[in-house]
MARSE-823905 format. One record per residue: residue in three letters; x, y, z of N, C-alpha, C in turn. Coordinates in nm, 4 decimals. Example, Ala and Ser with C-alpha at 12.3 -4.5 7.8 and 13.67 -1.06 7.14 Angstrom:
BEGIN
residuo	npx	npy	npz	capx	capy	capz	cpx	cpy	cpz
ALA	1.3190	-0.5690	0.7800	1.2300	-0.4500	0.7800	1.3200	-0.3300	0.7800
SER	1.2850	-0.2250	0.7080	1.3670	-0.1060	0.7140	1.2900	0.0030	0.7870
END
This chain:
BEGIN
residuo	npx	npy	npz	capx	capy	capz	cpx	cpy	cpz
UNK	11.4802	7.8429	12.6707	11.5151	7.7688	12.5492	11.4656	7.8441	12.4255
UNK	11.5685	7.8375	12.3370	11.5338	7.9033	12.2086	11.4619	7.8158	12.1363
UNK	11.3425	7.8890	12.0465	11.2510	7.8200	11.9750	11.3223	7.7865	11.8096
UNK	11.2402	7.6683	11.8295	11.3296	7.6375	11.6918	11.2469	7.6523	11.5988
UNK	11.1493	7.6811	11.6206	11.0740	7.7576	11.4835	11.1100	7.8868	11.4669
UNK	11.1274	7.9722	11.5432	11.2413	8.0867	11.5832	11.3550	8.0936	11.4546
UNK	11.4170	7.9859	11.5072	11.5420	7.9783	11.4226	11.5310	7.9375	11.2851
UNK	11.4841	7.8246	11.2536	11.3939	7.7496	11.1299	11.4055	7.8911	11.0454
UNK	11.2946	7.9749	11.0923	11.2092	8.0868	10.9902	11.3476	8.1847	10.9872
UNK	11.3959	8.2327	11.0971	11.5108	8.3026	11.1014	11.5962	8.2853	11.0024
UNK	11.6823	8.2051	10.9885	11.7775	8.1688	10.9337	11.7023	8.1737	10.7148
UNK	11.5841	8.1123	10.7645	11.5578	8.1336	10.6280	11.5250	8.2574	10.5803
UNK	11.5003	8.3299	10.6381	11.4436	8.4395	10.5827	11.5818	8.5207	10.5661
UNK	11.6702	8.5058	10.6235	11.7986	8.5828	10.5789	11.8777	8.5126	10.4884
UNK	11.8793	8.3895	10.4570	11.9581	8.3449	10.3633	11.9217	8.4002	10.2000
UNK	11.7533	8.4205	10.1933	11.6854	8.4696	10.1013	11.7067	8.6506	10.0900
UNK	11.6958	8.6826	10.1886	11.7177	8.8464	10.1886	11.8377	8.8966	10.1665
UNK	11.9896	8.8111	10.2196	12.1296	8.8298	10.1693	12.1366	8.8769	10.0426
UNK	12.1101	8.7489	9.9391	12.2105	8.7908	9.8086	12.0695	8.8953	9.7656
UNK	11.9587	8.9430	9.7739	11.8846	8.9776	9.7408	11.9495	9.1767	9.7737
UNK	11.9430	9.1826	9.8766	12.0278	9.3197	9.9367	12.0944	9.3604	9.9173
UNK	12.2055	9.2442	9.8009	12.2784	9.2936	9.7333	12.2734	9.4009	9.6175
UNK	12.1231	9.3209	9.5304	12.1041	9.4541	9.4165	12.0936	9.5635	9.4934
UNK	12.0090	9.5835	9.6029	11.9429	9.6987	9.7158	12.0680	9.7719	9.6953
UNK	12.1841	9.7589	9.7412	12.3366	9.8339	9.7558	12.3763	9.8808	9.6723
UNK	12.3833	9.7763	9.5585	12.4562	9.7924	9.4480	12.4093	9.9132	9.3647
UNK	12.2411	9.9185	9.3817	12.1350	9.9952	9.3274	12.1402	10.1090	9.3819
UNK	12.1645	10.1389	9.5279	12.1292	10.2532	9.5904	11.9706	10.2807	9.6341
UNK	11.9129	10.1739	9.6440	11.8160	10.1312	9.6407	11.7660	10.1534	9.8146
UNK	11.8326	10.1767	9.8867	11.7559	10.1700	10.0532	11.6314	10.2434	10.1170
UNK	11.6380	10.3607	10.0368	11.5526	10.3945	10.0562	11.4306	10.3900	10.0078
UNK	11.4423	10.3176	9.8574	11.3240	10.2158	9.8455	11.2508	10.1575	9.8962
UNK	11.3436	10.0782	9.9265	11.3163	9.9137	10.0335	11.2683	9.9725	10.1489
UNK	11.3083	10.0839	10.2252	11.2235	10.1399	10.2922	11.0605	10.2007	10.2860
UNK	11.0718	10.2465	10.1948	10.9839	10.2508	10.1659	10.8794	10.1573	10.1447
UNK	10.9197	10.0418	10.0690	10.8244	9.9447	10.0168	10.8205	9.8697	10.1760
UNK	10.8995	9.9028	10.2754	10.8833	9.7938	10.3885	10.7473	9.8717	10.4833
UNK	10.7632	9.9996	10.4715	10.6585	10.0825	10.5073	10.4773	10.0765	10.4331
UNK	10.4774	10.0259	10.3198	10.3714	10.0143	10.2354	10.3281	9.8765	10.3041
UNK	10.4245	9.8097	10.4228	10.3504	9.6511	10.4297	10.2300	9.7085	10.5181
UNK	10.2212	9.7799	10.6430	10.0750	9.8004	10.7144	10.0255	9.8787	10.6062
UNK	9.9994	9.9318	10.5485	9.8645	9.9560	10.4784	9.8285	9.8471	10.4383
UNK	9.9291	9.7082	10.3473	9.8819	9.6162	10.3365	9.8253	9.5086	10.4472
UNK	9.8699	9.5325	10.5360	9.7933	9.4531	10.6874	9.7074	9.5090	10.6967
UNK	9.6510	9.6378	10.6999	9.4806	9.6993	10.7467	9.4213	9.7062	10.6542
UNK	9.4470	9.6490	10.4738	9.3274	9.6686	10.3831	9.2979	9.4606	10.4028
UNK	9.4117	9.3982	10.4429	9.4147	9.2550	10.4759	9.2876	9.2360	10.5528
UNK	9.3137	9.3276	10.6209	9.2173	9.2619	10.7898	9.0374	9.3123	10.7351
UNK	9.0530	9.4461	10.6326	8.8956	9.4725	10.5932	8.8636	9.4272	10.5310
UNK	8.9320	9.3839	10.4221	8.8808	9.3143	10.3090	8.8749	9.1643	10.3050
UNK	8.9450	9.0990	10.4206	8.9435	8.9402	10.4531	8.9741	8.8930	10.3505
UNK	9.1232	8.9624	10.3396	9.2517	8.8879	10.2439	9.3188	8.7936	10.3257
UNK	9.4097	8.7240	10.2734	9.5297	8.6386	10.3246	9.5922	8.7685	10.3005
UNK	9.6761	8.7788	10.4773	9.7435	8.9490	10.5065	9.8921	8.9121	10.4091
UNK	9.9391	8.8121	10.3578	10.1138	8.8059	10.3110	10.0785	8.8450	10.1607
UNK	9.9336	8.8431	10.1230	9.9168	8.8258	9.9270	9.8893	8.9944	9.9591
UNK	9.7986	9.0416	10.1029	9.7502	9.1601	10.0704	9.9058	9.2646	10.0696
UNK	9.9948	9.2463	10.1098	10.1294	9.3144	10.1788	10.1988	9.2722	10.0180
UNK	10.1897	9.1416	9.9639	10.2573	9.1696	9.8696	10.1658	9.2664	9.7461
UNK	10.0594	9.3066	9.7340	10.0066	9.3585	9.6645	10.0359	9.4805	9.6920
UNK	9.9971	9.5047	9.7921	9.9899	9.7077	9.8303	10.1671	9.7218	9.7889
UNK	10.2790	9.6642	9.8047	10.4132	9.6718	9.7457	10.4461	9.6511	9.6733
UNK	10.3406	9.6122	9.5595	10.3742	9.5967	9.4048	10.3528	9.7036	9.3582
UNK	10.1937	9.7521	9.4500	10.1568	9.8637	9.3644	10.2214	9.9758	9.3866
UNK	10.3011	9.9854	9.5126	10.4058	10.1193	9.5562	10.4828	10.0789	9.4260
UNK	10.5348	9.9829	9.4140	10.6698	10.0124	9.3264	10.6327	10.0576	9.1308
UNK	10.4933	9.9911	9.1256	10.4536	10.0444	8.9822	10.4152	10.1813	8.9840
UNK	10.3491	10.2444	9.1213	10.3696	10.4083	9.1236	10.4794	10.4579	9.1287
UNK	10.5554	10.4089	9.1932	10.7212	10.4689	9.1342	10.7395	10.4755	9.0300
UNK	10.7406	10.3824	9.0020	10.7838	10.3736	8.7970	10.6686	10.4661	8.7282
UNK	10.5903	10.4681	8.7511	10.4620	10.5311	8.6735	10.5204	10.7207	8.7026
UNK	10.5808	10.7388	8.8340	10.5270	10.8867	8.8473	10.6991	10.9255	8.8457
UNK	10.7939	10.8153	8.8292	10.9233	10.8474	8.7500	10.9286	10.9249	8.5904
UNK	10.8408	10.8482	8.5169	10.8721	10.8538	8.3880	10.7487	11.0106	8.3632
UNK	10.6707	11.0232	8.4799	10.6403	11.1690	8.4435	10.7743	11.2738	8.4683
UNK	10.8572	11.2250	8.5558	10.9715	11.3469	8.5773	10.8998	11.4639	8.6348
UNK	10.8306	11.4824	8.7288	10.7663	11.6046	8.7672	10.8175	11.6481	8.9413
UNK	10.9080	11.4888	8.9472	10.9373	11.5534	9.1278	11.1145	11.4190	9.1061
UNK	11.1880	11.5016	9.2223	11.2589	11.3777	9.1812	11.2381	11.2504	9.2569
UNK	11.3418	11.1260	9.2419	11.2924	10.9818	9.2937	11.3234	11.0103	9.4193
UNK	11.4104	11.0897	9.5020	11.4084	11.0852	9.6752	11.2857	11.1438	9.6974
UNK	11.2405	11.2470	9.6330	11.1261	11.3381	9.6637	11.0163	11.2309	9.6704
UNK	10.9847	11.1659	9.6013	10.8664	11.0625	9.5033	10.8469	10.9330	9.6117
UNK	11.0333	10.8799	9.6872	11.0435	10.7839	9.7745	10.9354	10.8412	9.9008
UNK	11.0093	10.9418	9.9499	10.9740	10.9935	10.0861	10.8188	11.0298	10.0816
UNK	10.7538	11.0657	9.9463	10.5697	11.0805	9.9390	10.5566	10.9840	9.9811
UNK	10.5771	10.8422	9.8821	10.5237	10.6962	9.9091	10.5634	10.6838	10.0387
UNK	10.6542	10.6779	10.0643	10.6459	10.5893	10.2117	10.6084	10.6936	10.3230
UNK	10.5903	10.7930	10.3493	10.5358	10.8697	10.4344	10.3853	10.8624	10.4407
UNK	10.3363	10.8314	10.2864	10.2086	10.8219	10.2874	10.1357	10.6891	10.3187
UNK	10.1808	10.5704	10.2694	10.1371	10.4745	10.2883	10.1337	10.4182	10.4302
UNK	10.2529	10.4962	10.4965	10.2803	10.4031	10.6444	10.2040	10.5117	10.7440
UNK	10.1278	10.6701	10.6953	10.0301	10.7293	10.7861	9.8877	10.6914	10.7066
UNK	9.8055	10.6355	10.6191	9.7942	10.5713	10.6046	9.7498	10.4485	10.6601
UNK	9.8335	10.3390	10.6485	9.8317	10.2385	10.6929	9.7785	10.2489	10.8849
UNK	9.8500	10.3247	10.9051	9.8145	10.3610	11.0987	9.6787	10.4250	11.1051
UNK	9.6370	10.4973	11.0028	9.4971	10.5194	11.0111	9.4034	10.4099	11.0220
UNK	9.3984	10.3413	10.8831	9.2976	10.2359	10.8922	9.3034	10.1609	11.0330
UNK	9.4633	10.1337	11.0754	9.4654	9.9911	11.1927	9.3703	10.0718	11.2756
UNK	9.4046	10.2330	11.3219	9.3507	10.2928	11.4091	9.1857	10.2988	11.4264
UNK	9.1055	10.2763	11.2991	9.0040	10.2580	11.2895	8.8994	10.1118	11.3164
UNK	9.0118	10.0298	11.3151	9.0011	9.9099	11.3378	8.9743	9.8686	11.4906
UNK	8.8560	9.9430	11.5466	8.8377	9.8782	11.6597	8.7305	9.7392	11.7261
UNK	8.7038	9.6946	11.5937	8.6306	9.5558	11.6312	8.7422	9.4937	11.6440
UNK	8.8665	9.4626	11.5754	8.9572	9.3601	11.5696	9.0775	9.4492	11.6553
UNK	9.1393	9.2960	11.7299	9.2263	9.2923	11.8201	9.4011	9.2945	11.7497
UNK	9.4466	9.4352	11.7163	9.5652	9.4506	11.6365	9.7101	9.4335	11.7292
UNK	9.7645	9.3663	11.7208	9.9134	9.3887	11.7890	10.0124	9.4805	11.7138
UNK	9.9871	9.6034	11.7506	10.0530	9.6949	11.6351	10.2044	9.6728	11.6551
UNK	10.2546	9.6818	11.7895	10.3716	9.6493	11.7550	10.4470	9.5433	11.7331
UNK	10.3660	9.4484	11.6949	10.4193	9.3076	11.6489	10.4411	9.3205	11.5174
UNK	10.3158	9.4297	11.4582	10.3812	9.4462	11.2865	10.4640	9.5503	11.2574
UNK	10.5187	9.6012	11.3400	10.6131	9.7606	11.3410	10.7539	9.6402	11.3566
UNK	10.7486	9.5958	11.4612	10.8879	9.5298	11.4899	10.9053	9.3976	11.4759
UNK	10.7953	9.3438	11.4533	10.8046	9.1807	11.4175	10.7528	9.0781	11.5167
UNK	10.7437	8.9724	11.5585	10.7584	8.8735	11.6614	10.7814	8.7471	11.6129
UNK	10.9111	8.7218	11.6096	10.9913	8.6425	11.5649	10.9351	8.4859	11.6478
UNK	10.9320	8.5335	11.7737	10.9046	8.3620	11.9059	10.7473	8.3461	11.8125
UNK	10.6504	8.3994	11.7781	10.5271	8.3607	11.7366	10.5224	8.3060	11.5937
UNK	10.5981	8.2804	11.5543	10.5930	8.1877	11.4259	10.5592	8.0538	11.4192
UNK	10.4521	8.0337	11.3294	10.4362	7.8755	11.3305	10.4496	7.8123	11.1973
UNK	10.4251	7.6941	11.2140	10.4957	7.5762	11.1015	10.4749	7.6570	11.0079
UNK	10.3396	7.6895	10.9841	10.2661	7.6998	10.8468	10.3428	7.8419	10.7943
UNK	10.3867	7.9143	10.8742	10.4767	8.0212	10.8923	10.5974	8.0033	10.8006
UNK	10.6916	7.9319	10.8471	10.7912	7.8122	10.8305	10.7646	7.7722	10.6649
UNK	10.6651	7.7005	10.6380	10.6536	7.6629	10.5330	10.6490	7.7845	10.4315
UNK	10.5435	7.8737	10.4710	10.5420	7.9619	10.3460	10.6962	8.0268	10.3233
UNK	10.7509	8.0730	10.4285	10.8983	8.1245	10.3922	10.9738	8.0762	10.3107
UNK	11.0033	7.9066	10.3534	11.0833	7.8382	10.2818	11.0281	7.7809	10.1355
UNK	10.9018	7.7734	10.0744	10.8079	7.7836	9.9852	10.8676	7.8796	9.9026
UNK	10.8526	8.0103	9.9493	10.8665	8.1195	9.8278	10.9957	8.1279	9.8749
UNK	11.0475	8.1344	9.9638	11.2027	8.1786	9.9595	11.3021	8.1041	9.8266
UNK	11.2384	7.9665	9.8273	11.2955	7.8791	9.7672	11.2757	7.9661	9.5485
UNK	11.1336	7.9945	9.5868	11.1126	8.0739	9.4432	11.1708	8.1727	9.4186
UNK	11.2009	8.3050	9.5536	11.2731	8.3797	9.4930	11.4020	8.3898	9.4706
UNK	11.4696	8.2868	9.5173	11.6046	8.2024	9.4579	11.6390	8.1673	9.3799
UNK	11.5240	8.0725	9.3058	11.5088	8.0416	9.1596	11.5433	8.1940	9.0800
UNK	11.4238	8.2287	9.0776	11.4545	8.4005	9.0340	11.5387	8.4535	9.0467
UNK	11.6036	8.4757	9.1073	11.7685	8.4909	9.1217	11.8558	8.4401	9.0658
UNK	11.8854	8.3404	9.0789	11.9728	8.2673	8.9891	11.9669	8.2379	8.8549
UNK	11.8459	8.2075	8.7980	11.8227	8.2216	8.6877	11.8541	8.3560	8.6027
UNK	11.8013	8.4400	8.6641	11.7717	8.5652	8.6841	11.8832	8.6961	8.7198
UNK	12.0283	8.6078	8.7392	12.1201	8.6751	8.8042	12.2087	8.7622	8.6881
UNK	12.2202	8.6879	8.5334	12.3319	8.7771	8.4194	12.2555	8.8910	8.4374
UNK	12.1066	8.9025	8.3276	12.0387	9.0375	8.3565	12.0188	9.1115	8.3893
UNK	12.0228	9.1005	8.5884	12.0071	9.1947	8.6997	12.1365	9.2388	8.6626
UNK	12.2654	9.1826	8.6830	12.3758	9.2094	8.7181	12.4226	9.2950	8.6468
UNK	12.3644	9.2702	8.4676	12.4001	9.3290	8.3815	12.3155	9.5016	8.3924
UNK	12.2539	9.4590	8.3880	12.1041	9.6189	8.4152	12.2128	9.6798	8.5283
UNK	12.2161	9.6308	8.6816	12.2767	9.7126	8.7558	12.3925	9.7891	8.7512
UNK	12.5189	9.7541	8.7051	12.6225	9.8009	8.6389	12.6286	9.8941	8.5633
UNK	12.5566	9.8404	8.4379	12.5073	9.9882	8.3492	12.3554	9.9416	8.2587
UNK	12.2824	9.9903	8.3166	12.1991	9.9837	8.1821	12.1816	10.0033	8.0684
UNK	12.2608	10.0836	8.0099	12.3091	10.0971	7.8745	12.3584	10.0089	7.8196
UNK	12.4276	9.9336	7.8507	12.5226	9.8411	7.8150	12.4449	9.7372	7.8279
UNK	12.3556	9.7149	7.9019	12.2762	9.6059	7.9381	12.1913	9.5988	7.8079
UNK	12.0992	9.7556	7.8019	12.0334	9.7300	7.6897	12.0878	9.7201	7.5261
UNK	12.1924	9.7088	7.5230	12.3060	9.6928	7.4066	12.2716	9.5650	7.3737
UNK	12.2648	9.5080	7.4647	12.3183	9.3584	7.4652	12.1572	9.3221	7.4528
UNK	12.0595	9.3838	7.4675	11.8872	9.2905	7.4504	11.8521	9.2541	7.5620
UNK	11.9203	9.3064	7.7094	11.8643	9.2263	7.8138	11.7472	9.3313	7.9128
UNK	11.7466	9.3842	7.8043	11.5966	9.4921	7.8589	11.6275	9.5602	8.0490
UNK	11.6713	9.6347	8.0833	11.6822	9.6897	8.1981	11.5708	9.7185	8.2956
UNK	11.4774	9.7166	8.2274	11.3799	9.8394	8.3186	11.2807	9.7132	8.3631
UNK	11.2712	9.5370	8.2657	11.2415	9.4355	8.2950	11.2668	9.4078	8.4239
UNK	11.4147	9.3776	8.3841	11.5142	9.3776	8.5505	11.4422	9.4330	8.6450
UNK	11.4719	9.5642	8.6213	11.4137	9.6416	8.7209	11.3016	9.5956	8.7851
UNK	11.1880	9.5598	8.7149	11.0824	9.5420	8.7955	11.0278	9.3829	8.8425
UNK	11.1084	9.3630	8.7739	11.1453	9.1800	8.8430	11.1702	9.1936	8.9904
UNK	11.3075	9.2781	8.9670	11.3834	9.3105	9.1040	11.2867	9.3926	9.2011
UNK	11.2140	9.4726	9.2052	11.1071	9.5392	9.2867	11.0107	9.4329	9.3194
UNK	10.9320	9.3980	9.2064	10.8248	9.2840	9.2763	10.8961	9.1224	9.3643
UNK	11.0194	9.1028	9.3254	11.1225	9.0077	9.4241	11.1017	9.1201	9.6090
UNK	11.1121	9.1858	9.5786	11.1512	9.3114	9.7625	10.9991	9.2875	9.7767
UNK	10.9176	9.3520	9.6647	10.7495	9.3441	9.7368	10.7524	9.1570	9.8655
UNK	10.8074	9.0326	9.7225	10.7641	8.9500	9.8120	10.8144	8.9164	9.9052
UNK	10.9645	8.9430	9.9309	11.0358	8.9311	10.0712	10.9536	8.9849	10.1640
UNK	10.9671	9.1458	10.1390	10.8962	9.2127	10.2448	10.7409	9.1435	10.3103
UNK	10.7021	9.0675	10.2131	10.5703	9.0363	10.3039	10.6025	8.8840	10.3483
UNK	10.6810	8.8121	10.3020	10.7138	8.6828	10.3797	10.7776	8.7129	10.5358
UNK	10.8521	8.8299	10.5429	10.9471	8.8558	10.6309	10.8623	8.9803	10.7438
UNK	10.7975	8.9961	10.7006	10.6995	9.0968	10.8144	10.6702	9.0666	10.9558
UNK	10.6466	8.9737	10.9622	10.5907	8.9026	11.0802	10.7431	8.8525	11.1594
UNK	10.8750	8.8266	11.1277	10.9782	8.7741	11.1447	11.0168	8.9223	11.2251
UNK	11.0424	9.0652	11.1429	11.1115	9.1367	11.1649	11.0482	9.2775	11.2010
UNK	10.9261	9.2567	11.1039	10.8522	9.3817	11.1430	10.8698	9.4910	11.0223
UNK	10.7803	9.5617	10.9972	10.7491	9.7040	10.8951	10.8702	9.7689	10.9308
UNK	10.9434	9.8524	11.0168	10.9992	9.9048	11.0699	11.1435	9.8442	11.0405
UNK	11.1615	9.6976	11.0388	11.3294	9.6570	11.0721	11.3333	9.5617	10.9477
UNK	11.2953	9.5512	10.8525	11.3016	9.4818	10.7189	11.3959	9.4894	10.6511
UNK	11.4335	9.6268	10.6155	11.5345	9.7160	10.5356	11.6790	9.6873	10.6066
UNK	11.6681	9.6650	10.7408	11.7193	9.6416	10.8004	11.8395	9.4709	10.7576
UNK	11.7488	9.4562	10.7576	11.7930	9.2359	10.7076	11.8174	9.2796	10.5664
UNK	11.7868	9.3581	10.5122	11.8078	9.3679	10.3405	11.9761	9.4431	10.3543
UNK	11.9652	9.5646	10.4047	12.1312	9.6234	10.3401	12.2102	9.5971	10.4431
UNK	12.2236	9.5828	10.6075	12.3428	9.5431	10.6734	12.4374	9.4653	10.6275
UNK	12.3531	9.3207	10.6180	12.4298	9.2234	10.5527	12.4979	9.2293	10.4650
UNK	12.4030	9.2771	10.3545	12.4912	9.3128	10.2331	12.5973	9.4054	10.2005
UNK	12.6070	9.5187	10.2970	12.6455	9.6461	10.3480	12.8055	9.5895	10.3303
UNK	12.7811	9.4724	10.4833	12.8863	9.4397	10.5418	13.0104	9.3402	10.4912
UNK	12.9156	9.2424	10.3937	12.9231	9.1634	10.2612	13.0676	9.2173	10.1647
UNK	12.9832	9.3105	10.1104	13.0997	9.4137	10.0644	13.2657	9.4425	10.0720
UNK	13.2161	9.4556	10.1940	13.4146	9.4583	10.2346	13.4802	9.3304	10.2523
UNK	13.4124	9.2342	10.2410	13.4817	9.1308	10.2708	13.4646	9.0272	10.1282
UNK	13.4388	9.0822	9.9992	13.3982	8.9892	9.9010	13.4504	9.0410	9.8099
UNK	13.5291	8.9324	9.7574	13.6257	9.0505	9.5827	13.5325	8.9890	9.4544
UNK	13.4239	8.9406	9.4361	13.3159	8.9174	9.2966	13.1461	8.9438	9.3849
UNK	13.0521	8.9711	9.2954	12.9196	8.9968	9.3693	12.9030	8.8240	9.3996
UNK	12.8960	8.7742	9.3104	12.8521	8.5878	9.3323	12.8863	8.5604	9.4731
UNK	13.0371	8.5852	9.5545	13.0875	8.5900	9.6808	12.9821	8.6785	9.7311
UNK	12.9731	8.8071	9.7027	12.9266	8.9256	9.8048	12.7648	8.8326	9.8465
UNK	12.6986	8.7833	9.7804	12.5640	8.7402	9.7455	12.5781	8.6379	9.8343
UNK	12.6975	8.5123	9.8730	12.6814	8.4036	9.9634	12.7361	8.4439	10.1141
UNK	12.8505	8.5573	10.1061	12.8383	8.5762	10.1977	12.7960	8.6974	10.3050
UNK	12.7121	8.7475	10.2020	12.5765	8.8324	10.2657	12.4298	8.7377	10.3807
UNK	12.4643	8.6715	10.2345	12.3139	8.5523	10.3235	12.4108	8.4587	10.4508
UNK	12.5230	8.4375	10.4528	12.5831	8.3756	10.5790	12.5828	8.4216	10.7116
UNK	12.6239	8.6172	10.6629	12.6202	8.7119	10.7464	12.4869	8.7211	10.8120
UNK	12.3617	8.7564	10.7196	12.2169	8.7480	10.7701	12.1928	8.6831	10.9015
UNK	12.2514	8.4977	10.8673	12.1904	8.3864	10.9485	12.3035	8.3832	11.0381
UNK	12.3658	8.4415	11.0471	12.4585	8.4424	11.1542	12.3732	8.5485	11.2296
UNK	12.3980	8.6475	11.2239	12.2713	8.7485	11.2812	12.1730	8.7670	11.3290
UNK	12.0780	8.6400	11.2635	11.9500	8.6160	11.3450	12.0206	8.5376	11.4346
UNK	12.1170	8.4288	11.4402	12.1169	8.3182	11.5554	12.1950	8.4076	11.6549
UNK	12.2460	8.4453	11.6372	12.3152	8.5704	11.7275	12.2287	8.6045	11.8425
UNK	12.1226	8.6948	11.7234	12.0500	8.7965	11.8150	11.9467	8.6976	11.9143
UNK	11.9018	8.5663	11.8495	11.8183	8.4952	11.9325	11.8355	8.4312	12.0638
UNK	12.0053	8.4293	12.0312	12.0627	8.3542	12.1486	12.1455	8.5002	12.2378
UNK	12.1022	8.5988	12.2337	12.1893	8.7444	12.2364	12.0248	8.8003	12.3652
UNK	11.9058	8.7790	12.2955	11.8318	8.7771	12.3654	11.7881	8.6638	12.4612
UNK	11.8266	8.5417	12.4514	11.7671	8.4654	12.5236	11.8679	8.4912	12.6772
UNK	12.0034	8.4968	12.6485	12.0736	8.5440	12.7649	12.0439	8.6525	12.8166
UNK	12.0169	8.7853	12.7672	12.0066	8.8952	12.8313	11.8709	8.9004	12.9251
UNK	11.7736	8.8187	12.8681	11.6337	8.7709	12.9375	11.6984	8.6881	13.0835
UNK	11.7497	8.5965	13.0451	11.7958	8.5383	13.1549	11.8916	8.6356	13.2693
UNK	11.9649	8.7107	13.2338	12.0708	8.7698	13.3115	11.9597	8.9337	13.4022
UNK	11.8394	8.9765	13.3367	11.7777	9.0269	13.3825	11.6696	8.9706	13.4777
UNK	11.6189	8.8347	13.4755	11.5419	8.7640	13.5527	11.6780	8.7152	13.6816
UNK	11.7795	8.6771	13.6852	11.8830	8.7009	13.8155	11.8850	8.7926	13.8996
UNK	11.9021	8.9436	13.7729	11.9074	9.0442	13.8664	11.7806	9.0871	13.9270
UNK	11.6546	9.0654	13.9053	11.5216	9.0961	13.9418	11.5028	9.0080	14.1041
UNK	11.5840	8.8798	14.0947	11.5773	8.7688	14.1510	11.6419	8.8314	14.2814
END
């Protein structure tokens, strides 16, 4: 039987990551988001030393990736793929150091590489749908500006709607997905729930407002898929073992 806290957190966490994956695309942004999904274990092993709450420490260490971006952009001294691939190469060897050092505490490393979706609990549940619900707000509210910045920023800043604002609205929005959604999907498969959907969104949507609802449809179709995609294949391998 599929867990319905499973699904609960599932479903939410992609309805929130859909229209969100959209800027990601629109932006050219993936390898960002990779990046910033890679900056979450460093934020899990400074969590576990410093006896943070690990979702504030993950959203922190990915704020601060994305203000070193911006910070070591506007020097112009390397370019932004060059600048992506430092950060996230560094933070996620890094991050495997500290866990690696971490031998008083009992780490499930690959629960934070790939996620563990069946181990979610209420309180789990709640925080998702908590902030998911905020970074929605933010969104919507929030949606002429982005939309306008993404398209052209020039034009954006014509108009007074400050771009580079956007911009970092839109980065610290990915910092907090990425750490609500860690534990769901994992460091490793984050980026993952961010551009497929939206990827796929695309071809099938003639305005972004569409691309944005039915990105997040696509998402939660996806998790229930895969939950019920694994619960059979578990079963059809316990027959053949049988």
């Amino acid at each position: 039987m599929i867990s319905s806290r499973a699904l609960i957190a599932g479903v939410g966490s992609a309805l929130v990551t859909g229209p969100l994956g959209c800027f990601v695309v629109w932006r050219r942004m993936a390898y960002f988001g990779d990046t910033m999904a890679h900056s979450a274990l460093l934020g899990v092993a400074l969590s576990i030393i410093l006896s943070l709450n690990m979702t504030l420490g993950v959203f922190a260490v990915a704020a601060f990736v994305a203000g070193a971006l911006i910070i070591l952009q506007r020097q112009a001294t390397l370019s932004t793929d060059a600048l992506l691939g430092i950060l996230s190469h560094s933070t996620l060897a890094v991050g495997l150091v500290l866990v690696g050092f971490l031998t008083t505490v009992r780490i499930d490393l690959m629960g934070f590489l790939f996620g563990d979706i069946l181990a979610v609990s209420t309180q789990d549940i709640a925080i998702i749908y908590g902030r998911g619900i905020a970074i929605s707000a933010i969104l919507i509210l929030g949606w002429r500006p982005l939309l306008a910045s993404t398209v052209s920023p020039e034009l954006a800043e014509a108009e007074g709607l400050r771009p580079e604002i956007s911009r970092l609205v839109l980065m610290i929005l990915m910092a907090s997905v990425i750490a609500i959604a860690m534990k769901l999907v994992g460091v490793l498969l984050i980026t993952s729930l961010l551009i497929i959907p939206a990827a796929t969104a695309r071809r099938l949507s003639a305005t972004p407002e569409q691309m944005a609802v039915v990105s997040a449809l696509l998402g939660a179709v996806a998790v229930i898929g895969g939950l019920f995609g694994s619960k059979h294949g578990i079963r059809l391998r316990a027959l053949r073992l049988w």
